[in-house]
C-alpha angles and dihedrals in degrees: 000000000000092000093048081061095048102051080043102055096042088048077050091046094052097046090047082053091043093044090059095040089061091038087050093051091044093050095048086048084055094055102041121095118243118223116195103224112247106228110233095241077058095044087062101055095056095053110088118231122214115249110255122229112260109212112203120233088243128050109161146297118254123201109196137182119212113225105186097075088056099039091043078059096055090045097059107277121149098232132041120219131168134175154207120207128176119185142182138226125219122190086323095282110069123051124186107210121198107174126175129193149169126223137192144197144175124159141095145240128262074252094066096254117151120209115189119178151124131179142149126257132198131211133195137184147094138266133224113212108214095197089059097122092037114106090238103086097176092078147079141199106175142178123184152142121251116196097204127185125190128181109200142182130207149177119217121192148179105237116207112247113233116240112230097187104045101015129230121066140326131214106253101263080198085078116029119137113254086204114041093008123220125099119301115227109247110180114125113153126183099036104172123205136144136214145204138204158156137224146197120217142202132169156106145245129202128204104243115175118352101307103357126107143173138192151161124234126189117215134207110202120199122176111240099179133337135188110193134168118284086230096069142313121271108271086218128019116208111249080356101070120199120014109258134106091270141020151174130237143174127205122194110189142182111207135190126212108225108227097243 
């Protein structure tokens, strides 16, 4: 009888333990909140994105001089060059280049060869702006190609040596005749060629009062074709530089940004 107590009264005892437990979860899921869940195609659009820059097709037209040509002359060089360049600037990333420029010469060798010409030369190509997804939109790193063409003429001439013992002037022993001896004549003006190439171009441009600018490229200078005189090369070839199947160049400009 004693033990039919107690097995009554400890089944009691675990109801009446089971019976709060459910009261007590149904209370605190009473009390708590309910969120609804947001689903995450809702989640993004609710996030605000920010409003993206929008670059115009068209962002001006520049008109720049080169200055080195003129200032390596004063300082000495054998050949003056000078250039115009206009350029334009698409969605501040691509820029189209046509430059055109005129170069001169007129010097000899320590052999007493005398080189005489002046021509035009034109160059053609395009630009990419690197910083063009920077903020800062006044200035340019670039990097670019240029296709350039230049028909030139040219005199080339045997120049007589002086004579520093007896006075007066030497044949040129540059061109004796190992044969029959005496000076061969050398004068042959209007020589006419022509030459192509290509370059390679980096550089960059800074914005330095309102719309002036200024800026430095390197160029890299490789031949692509040339047709020259039987008699002899052009000693200097105009936006080329020294005859040769590559070549280096530097071009320091000041540029203008036109106000439309």
């Amino acid at each position: 009888m004693v033990r039919k107590i107690l097995n009554y009264s400890t089944a009691s005892a675990i109801s009446f333990i089971l019976i709060l437990l459910v009261v007590g979860t149904s209370v605190c899921a009473q009390q708590r909140p309910y969120v609804n869940p947001t689903p995450k195609r809702d989640q993004k659009k609710n996030v605000k994105e920010e409003p993206k820059e929008i670059v115009p097709l068209y962002n001006g037209t520049y008109v720049g001089v080169d200055i080195f040509g003129i200032g390596s002359k004063l300082f000495g060089g054998d050949f003056l060059s000078s250039e115009v360049n206009v350029t334009v600037n698409l969605k501040n990333k691509f820029l189209p280049t046509a430059e055109v420029g005129f170069g001169t010469t007129d010097t000899w060798n320590d052999t007493g060869i005398h080189y005489k010409g002046s021509s035009p030369f034109f160059r053609i190509g395009m630009d990419y702006n690197t910083m063009s997804k920077k903020k800062e939109k006044n200035s340019y790193l670039y990097v670019g190609l240029r296709y350039a063409f230049c028909p030139m003429k040219y005199d080339i001439s045997s120049l007589p040596i002086p004579d520093t013992e007896f006075g007066g002037s030497m044949e040129n022993p540059s061109l004796m005749d190992p044969i029959w001896g005496g000076s061969v004549p050398y004068d042959y003006a209007g020589l006419k060629a022509t030459m192509q190439w290509f370059e390679i171009v980096a550089g960059v441009r800074v914005k330095i009062y309102k719309n002036f600018y200024m800026g430095w490229a390197l160029r890299m200078k490789y031949r692509l074709s040339a047709s020259v005189s039987e008699h002899g090369n052009p000693w200097m070839v105009p936006g080329f530089g020294k005859y040769s199947s590559k070549n280096m160049g530097i071009t320091y400009t000041l540029t203008y940004k036109l106000p439309y």
